[in-house]
C-alpha positions, -999 to 999 in steps of 0.1 A, spaced: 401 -734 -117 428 -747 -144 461 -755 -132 468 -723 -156 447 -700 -139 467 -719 -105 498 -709 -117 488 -671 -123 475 -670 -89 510 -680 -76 525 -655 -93 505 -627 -78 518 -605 -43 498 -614 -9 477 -583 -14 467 -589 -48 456 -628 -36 437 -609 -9 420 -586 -29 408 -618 -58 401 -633 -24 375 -601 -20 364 -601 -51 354 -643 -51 337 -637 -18 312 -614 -28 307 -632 -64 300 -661 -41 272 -637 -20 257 -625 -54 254 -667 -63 236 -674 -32 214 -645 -31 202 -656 -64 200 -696 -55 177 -682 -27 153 -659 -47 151 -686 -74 173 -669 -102 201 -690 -102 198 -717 -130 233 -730 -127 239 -743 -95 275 -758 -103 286 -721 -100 283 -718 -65 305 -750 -59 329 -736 -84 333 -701 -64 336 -717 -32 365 -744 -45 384 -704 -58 377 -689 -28 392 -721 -10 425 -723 -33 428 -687 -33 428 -684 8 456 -714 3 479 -701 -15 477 -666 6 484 -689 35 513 -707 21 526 -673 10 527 -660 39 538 -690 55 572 -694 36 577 -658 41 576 -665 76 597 -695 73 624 -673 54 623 -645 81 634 -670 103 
């Protein structure tokens, strides 16, 4: 992901993030499905999704985090 496409992420609501978070997961399923029955020809894919899904569950988690912290 670009730091653009970082920033936009920021800028979306917790249950927005979550449901991008959805939507990378199963993209990710569909990417190894295909790896395994051979009809994946890009394999850098797979690496990429899993790097979105990671920085996507991050930013959920400091989200939530500083909304805790403010709470407080």
């Amino acid at each position: 992901m670009k730091k653009g496409a970082l920033a936009e992420l920021r800028s979306l609501s917790v249950s927005e993030l979550e449901q991008k978070a959805r939507e990378t997961k199963s993209e990710l399923f569909t990417l190894r499905f295909a790896l395994r029955t051979g009809h994946l020809t890009d394999f850098s894919k797979i690496r990429e999704m899993r790097r979105s899904y990671a920085q996507i569950q991050t930013i959920i988690f400091e989200k939530k985090l500083a909304g805790r912290d403010g709470a407080a």
